[in-house]
KOLFI-724349 format. One line per 5 residues: number of its first residue (from 1); their letters; for each residue x, y, z of C-alpha. Coordinates in steps of 0.5 Angstrom, whole numbers, always signed. Example, Ala and Ser with C-alpha at 12.3 -4.5 7.8 and 13.67 -1.06 7.14 Angstrom:
BEGIN
1	as	+25,-9,+16  +27,-2,+14
***
This chain:
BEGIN
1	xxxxx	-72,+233,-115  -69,+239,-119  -73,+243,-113  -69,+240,-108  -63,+240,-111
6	xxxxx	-64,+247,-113  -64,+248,-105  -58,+244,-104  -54,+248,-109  -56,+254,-105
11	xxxxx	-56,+252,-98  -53,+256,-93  -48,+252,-88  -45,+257,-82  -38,+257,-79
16	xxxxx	-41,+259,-72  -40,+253,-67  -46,+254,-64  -51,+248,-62  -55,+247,-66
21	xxxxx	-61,+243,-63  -68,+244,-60  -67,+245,-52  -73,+243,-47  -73,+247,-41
26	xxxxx	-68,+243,-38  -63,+243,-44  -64,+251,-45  -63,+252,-37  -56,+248,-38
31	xxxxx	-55,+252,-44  -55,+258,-40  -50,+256,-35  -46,+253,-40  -46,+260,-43
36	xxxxx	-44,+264,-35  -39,+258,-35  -36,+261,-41  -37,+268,-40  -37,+270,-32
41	xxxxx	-35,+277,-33  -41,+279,-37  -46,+274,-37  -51,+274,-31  -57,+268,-30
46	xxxxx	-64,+271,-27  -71,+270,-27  -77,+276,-28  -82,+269,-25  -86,+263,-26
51	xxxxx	-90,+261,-31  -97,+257,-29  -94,+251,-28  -88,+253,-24  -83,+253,-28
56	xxxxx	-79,+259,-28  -78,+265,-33  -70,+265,-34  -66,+271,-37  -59,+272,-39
61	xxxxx	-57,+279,-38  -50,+281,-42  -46,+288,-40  -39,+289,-38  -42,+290,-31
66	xxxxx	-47,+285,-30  -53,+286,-25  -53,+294,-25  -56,+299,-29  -50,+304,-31
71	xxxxx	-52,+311,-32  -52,+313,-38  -52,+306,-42  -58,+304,-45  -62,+298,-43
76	xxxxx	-65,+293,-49  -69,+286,-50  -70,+281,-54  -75,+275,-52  -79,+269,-56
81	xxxxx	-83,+264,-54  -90,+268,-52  -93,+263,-56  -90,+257,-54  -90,+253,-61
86	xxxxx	-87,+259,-65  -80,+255,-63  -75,+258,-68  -74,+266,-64  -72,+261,-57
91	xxxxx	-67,+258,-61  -65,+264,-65  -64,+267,-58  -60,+262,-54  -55,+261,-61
96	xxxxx	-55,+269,-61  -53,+269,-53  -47,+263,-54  -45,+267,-61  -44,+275,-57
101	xxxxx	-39,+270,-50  -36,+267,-56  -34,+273,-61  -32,+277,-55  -28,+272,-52
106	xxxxx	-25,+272,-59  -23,+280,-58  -29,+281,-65  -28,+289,-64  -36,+290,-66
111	xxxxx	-38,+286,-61  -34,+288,-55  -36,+294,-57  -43,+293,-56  -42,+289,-50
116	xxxxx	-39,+295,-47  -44,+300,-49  -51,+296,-48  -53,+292,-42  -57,+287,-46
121	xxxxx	-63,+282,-43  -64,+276,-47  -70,+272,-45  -71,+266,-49  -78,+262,-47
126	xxxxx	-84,+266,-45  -89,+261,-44  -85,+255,-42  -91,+251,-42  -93,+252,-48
131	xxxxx	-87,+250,-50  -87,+244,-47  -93,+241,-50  -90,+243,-57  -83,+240,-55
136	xxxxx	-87,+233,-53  -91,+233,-61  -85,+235,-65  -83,+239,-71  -87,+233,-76
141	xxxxx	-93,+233,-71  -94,+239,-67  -100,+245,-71  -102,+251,-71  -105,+251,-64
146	xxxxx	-101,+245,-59  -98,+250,-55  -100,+257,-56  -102,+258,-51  -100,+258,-43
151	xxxxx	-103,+253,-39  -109,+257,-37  -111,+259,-44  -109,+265,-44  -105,+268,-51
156	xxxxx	-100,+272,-48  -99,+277,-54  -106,+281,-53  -106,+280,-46  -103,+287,-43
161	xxxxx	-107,+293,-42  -111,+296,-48  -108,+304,-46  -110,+305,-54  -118,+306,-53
166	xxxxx	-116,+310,-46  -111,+315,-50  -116,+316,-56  -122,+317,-52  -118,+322,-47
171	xxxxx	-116,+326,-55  -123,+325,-58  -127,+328,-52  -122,+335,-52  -126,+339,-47
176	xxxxx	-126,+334,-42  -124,+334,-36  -121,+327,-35  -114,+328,-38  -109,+323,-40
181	xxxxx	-102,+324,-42  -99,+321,-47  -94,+317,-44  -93,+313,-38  -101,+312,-39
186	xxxxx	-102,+309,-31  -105,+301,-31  -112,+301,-30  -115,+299,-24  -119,+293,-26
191	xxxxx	-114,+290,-30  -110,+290,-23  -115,+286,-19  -113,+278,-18  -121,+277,-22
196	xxxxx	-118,+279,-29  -116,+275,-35  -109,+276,-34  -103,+271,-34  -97,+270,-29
201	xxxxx	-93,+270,-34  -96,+276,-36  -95,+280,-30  -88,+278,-30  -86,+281,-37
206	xxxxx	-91,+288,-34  -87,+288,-28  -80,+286,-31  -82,+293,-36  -83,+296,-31
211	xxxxx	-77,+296,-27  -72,+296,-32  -71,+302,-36  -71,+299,-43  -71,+303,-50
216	xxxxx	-71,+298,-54  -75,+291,-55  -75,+286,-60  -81,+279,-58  -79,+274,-64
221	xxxxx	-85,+270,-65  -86,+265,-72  -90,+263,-78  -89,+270,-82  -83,+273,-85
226	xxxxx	-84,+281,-84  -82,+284,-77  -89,+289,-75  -89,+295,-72  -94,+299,-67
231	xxxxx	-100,+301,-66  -103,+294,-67  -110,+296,-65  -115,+300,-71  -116,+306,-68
236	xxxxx	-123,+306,-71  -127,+301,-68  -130,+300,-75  -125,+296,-79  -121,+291,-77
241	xxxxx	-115,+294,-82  -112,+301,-82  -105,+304,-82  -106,+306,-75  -99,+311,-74
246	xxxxx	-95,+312,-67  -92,+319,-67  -86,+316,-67  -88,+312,-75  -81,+314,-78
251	xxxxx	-77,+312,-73  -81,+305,-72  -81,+304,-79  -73,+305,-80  -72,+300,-74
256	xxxxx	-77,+295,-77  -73,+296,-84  -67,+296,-80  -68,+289,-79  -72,+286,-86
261	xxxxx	-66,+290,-90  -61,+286,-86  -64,+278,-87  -62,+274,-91  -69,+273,-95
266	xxxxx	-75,+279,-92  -73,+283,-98  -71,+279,-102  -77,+280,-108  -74,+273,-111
271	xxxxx	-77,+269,-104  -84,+265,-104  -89,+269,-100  -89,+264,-93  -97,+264,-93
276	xxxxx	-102,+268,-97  -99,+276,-96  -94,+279,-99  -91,+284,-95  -85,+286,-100
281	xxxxx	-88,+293,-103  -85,+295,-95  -80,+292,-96  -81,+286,-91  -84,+291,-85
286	xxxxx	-91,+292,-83  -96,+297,-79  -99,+291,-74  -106,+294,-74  -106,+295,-82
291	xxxxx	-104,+287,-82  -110,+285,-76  -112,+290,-71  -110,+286,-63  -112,+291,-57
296	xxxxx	-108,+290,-51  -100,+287,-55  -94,+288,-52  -92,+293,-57  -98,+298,-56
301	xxxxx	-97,+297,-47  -90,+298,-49  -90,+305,-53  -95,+307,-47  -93,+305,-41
306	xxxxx	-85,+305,-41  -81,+308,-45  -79,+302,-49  -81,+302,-57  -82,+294,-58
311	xxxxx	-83,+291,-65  -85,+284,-66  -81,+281,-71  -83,+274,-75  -77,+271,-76
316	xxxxx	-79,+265,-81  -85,+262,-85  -84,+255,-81  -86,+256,-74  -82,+249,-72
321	xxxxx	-76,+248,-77  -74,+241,-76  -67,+242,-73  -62,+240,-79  -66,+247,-82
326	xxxxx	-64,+251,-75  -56,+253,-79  -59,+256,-85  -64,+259,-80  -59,+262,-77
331	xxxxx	-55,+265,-82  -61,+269,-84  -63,+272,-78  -56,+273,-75  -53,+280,-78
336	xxxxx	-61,+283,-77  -62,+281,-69  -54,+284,-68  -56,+291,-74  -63,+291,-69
341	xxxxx	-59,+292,-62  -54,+297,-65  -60,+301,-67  -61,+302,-59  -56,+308,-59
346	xxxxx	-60,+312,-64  -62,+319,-62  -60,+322,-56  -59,+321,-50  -57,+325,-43
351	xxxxx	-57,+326,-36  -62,+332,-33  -58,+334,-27  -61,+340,-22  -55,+346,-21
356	xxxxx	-51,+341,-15  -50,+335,-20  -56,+330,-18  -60,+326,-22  -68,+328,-23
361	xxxxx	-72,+322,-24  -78,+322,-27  -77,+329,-31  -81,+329,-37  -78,+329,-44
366	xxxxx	-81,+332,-50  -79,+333,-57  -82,+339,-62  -87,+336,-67  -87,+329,-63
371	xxxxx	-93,+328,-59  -90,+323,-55  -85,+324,-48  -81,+319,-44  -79,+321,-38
376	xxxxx	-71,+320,-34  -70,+314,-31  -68,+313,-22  -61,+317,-23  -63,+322,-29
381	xxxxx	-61,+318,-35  -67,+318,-41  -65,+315,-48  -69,+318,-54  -69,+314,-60
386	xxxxx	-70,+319,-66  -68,+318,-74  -63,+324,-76  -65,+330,-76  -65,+337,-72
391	xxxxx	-70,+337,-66  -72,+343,-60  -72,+337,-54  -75,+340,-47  -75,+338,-41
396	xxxxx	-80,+339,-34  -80,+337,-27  -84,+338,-22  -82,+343,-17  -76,+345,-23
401	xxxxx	-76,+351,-28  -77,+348,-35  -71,+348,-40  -70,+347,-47  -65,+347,-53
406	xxxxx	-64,+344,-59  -61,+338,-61  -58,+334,-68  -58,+327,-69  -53,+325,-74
411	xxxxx	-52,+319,-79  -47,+316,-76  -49,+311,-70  -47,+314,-64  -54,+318,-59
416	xxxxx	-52,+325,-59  -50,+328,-52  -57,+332,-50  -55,+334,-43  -60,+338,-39
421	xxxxx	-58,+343,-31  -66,+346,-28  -65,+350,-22  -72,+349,-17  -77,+354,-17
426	xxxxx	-78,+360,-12  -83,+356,-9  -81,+349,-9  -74,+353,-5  -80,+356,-1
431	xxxxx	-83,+350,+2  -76,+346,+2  -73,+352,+8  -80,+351,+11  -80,+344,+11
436	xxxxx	-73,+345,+14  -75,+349,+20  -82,+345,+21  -86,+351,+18  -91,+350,+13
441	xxxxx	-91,+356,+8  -98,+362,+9  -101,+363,+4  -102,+369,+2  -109,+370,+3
446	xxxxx	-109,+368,+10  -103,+373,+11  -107,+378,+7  -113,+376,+13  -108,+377,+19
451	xxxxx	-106,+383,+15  -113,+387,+16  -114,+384,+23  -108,+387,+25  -110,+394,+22
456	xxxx	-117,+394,+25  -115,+391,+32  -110,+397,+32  -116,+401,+30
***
């Protein structure tokens, strides 16, 4: 057969010595181990909960400080397997985990470096009972749908919180009341109730978001070769495909191409479409919503809740390559997932300090022209992911004097140091002294009042 001696003629072999198989739950779990085993000094085991049927969700943290958040350092995430029968991002993540243990125990200067400046979390298997359902059919026999979804039917990719329409409304109508910012949007009530349709495993991934400050996300899924961007959602209720742009656009759109332009195939003109589209007029990347609008996806929740900007990058055509495919697999998306953490420390980044050296958490951080604000993290630290260019960048807190200065970006790989020092305002020091002392402060309409009756008792 030409064709297929044509592919052998162009098959690509690694030299990765890596373990290239299917891992089931327990096999992947050894895997991880095996992996801490190798690597204790920067590698750590832990779990952000339990799926429906118990099992738990197992992630690998690598840092040269494994189990605490360093100031100053930025935290990223990888994670696969939201549809348990999307199997090639799960493995793609446990090779990358074996690959950084053993690149850096080899001294690989690329890969030291990126240990030593980012604490990265790897969590290979979202659904593992969809995985589970999928493992057991196989690659020949499992479909489009075996395993999907989790064990109560639930697809997790589109079950978070839809915090687009609570934007949107809040900007369409300007003249009411009900103001909503445009970060940090607040989960609304009834999706927090125990009644909604919301998955274990999706409350686990929310609250692990929430307690990491995380700036950069990749969730591998399969089927496709493209990586897409947010929104994901139309913002017209009317269609079902338009380019919906974040304030951020040009920044997501340089992350997704960071990744496309460094795999071995998703620009390649010359490649076979994976289906019926073809995404190669924007260069193996794609606006979610433009391609089919989702409300409730991870990447919207993410962009809105958090201050973590979090793509969905489609590594292969097949959702469940045979094994003796996983090699070449690898091949093709090794240089794009390590070019895609890197990008991590693009932008600027800082500390905002009040005049005695101590960290301000929550301090909102806003950049000229971008309407879209992350805040700092527990300690003061913030991290903001912006293409070069020059940029006026403000910082505000409550009970502090606001700030502002102008920070460039450059185009070598390295965040800009943006530092910030805020003093408290007259009044916040006011209520500080009368809190010392037990007091609370008069306002100046009483003290008026008990001004006058004075005056007319003296009378």
């Amino acid at each position: 057969d030409p064709n297929n001696y044509y592919h052998r003629r162009n098959e690509m072999t690694t030299t990765d010595n890596l373990d290239f198989k299917h891992h089931n739950y327990k096999e992947m779990r050894q895997l991880m181990k095996t992996v801490n085993k190798m690597c204790p000094n920067i590698t750590r085991i832990y779990n952000i909960g339990k799926s429906y049927q118990g099992l738990k969700l197992y992630a690998v943290e690598i840092s040269d400080n494994p189990g605490e958040h360093e100031v100053g350092e930025p935290e990223f995430r990888y994670i696969a397997g939201a549809h348990g029968n999307e199997v090639l991002g799960r493995e793609l993540i446990l090779l990358l985990m074996q690959f950084m243990c053993q690149e850096y125990l080899a001294g690989n200067p690329r890969i030291v470096h990126l240990i030593k400046d980012t604490r990265i979390h790897l969590l290979p298997s979202v659904n593992p009972d969809g995985y589970d359902k999928a493992y057991k059919a196989g690659s020949e026999l499992g479909g489009w749908s075996l395993g999907r979804w989790t064990q109560d039917g639930i697809d997790i990719n589109n079950n978070f919180p839809d915090l687009n329409s609570l934007l949107w409304e809040s900007e369409d109508q300007k003249k009411s009341k009900r103001k909503v910012p445009n970060h940090h949007i607040p989960i609304p009530d009834w999706y927090l109730s125990e009644n909604a349709t919301v998955a274990v495993e999706t409350r686990a991934i929310i609250a692990w978001m929430e307690k990491i400050p995380f700036v950069l996300g990749g969730n591998l899924q399969g089927g496709e070769l493209v990586v897409a961007y947010p929104y994901d959602m139309v913002r017209s209720m009317w269609k079902t495909q338009d380019y919906t742009p974040t304030p951020d656009d040009h920044v997501f759109r340089w992350l997704a191409y960071s990744y496309a332009s460094t795999h071995r195939l998703m620009t390649d003109a010359r490649r076979r479409a994976c289906h019926t589209e073809d995404f190669q007029k924007e260069d193996g990347t794609v606006n979610g919503a433009s391609w089919h609008t989702v409300a409730g996806s991870i990447n919207d929740f993410s962009y809105l809740h958090t201050n973590c900007f979090e793509l969905s990058i489609y590594v292969g055509c097949d959702k469940y390559p045979h094994e003796s495919e996983l090699p070449e697999e690898w091949e093709n998306n090794r240089e794009s997932l390590i070019v895609f953490m890197e990008q991590v420390h693009r932008g600027i980044k800082g500390i905002v300090k009040d005049v005695h050296g101590k960290g301000i958490p929550n301090a909102v951080i806003s950049v000229e022209g971008v309407n879209h604000d992350i805040r700092t993290g527990a300690d003061g630290d913030y991290w903001r992911l912006l293409n070069p260019g020059e940029y006026v960048v403000g910082v505000k807190a409550e009970g502090y004097t606001s700030a502002t200065k102008t920070c460039e970006v450059g185009y070598d790989m390295g965040a800009t140091q943006c530092d910030f020092t805020i003093s408290k305002t007259n009044l916040a020091r006011i209520k500080e002294i009368m809190r010392k002392f037990g007091k609370q402060p008069i306002s100046l309409s009483i003290r008026r009042l008990r001004q006058r009756a004075r005056q007319w008792r003296q009378r």
